[in-house]
N, C-alpha and C positions, 0 to 999 in steps of 0.2 A: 504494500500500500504506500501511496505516493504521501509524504509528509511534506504539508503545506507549510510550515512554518519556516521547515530547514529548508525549502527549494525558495521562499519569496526571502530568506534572511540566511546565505548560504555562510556567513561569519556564527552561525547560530549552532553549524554541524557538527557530531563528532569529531577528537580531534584524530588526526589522521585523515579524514574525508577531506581538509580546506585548509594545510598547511605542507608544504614540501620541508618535513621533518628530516636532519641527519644525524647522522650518530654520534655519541661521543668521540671529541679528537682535540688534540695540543693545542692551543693557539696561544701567538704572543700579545700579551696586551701590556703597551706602553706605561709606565709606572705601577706596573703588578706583576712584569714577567713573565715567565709560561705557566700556562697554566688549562686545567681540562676543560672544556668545555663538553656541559652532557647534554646538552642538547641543542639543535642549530635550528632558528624558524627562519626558514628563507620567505620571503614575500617582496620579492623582487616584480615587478610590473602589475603589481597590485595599487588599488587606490588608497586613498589614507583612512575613510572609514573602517576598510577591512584589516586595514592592516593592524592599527587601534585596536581592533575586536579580539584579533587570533592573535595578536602579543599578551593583551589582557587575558585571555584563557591562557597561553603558555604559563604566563609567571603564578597566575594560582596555582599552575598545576603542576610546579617545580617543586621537589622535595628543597626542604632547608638546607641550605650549603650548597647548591651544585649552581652552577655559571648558565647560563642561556645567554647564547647569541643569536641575535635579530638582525637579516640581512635584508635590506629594501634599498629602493631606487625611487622612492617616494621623499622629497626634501622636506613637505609638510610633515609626515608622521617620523621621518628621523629628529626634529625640531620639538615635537609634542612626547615622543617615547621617553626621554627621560627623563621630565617634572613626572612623568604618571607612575615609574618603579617604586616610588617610594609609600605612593598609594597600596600599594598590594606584596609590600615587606619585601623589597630589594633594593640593593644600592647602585649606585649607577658604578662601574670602573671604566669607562672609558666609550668614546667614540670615534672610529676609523673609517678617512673617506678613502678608499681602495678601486680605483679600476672602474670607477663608474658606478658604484656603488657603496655604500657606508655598512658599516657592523659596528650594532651597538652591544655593549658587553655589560652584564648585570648576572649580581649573585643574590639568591633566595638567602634572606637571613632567616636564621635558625634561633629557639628559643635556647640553645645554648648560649648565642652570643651577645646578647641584652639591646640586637640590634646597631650594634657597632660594626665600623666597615672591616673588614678583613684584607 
């Protein structure tokens, strides 16, 4: 059965159905070093309200302590991404404009860490 809500508001889908999700891997980020990254949301030619939406789901749905990178080619939502991490308990470590595209890097704080950057 066709689901009306997720086909007229497709940033509403499961995740996996509306994010080109990759897997954990190293990445350098400028005044933090290397470090893992477990999760990568690409939304590369996507517009800014989607892109808003499926960042917003990823970072709830990040365990405490693990890195998400958000890669987009949208200037509006790389400009908006991160005043809103700290809305939904992440810190912002950096922004990299790379190749035609930016990654933004943010860690899920953990109630081990009373909320302090790492």
């Amino acid at each position: 059965m066709l689901d009306t809500i997720a086909w007229m508001f497709p940033a509403l889908r499961r995740a996996g159905d509306d994010a080109r999700a990759g897997a954990a891997r190293a990445v350098d980020v400028p005044g933090h070093g290397t470090m893992v990254a477990d999760r990568c949301v690409d939304l590369t030619g996507e517009n800014c309200l989607r892109t808003n939406l499926v960042t917003k789901r990823a970072l709830d749905a990040a365990a405490p302590g693990s890195v998400i990178e958000i890669v987009s080619d949208n200037l509006s939502s790389v400009e908006t991404i991160p005043f809103m991490l700290a809305g939904h308990g992440c810190a912002h470590l950096g922004t990299l404009h790379l190749e035609g595209t930016w990654k933004i890097y943010a860690r899920k704080q953990g109630a081990d860490d009373g909320g302090s950057r790492k």
